[in-house]
N, C-alpha and C positions, 0 to 999 in steps of 0.2 A: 749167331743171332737166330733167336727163332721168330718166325713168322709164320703168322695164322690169318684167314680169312672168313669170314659171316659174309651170308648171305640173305635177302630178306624180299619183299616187297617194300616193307615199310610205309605200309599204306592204309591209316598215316600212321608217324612213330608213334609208340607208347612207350610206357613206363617199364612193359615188359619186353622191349628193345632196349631200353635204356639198360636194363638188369643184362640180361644178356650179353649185349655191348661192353659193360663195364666188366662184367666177367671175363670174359673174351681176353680183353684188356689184360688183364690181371694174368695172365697164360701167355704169354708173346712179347717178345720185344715191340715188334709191327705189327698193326693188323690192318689190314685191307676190309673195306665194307661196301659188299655191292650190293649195289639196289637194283631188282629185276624190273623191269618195265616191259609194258607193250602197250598198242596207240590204244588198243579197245576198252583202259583201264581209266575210270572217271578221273585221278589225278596225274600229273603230266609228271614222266619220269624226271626231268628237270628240275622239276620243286622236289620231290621225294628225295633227290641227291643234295639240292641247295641246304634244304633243312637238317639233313642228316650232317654236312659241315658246319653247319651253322651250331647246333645242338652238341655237338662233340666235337670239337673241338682238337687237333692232332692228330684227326685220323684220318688215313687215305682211303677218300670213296668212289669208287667206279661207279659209271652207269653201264649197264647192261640193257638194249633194248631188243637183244638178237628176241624176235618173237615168240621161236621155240627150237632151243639149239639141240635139241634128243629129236624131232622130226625128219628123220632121215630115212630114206627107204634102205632097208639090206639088214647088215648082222648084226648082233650086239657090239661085235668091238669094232664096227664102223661108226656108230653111235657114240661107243667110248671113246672113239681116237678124236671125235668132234668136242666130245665136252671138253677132253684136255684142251684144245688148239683155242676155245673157247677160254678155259681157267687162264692160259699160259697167255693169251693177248692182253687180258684183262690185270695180270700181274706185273707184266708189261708198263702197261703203262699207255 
């Protein structure tokens, strides 16, 4: 099985999400579709995910609202070992 993941704001979706997404699609068995959020963003991560299930239909969408998950004082692969624990929660489930 393969499986792939998009990432976006999606804020709001377009057509050229939609293309993308559909492409996506077309490449994977699964695809995972996170929607990045944070509070200081005029539309609320909540609806950006709603709509995104709503509009595509059979796909699995995370919300991401971690604020700034590369924000970490120290090395690059402190930073790197954070984004994985971050990807790997969120593929998770």
């Amino acid at each position: 099985m393969i499986r792939g993941m998009l990432l976006g704001k999606f804020m709001p979706p377009h057509r050229g999400h939609e293309y993308l997404l559909r492409f996506a699609q077309s490449l994977v068995d699964e695809l995972t579709v996170q929607v990045c959020t944070s509070v200081r963003e005029p539309l609320p991560g909540h609806l950006r995910c709603k709509w995104m299930r709503d509009h595509f239909g059979g796909i699995r969408v995370v919300h991401n609202d971690d604020e700034n998950p590369f924000a970490l004082h120290g090395t690059w692969e402190r930073r790197q070992a954070q984004a994985h624990k971050t990807v790997e929660r969120l593929l998770r489930g």
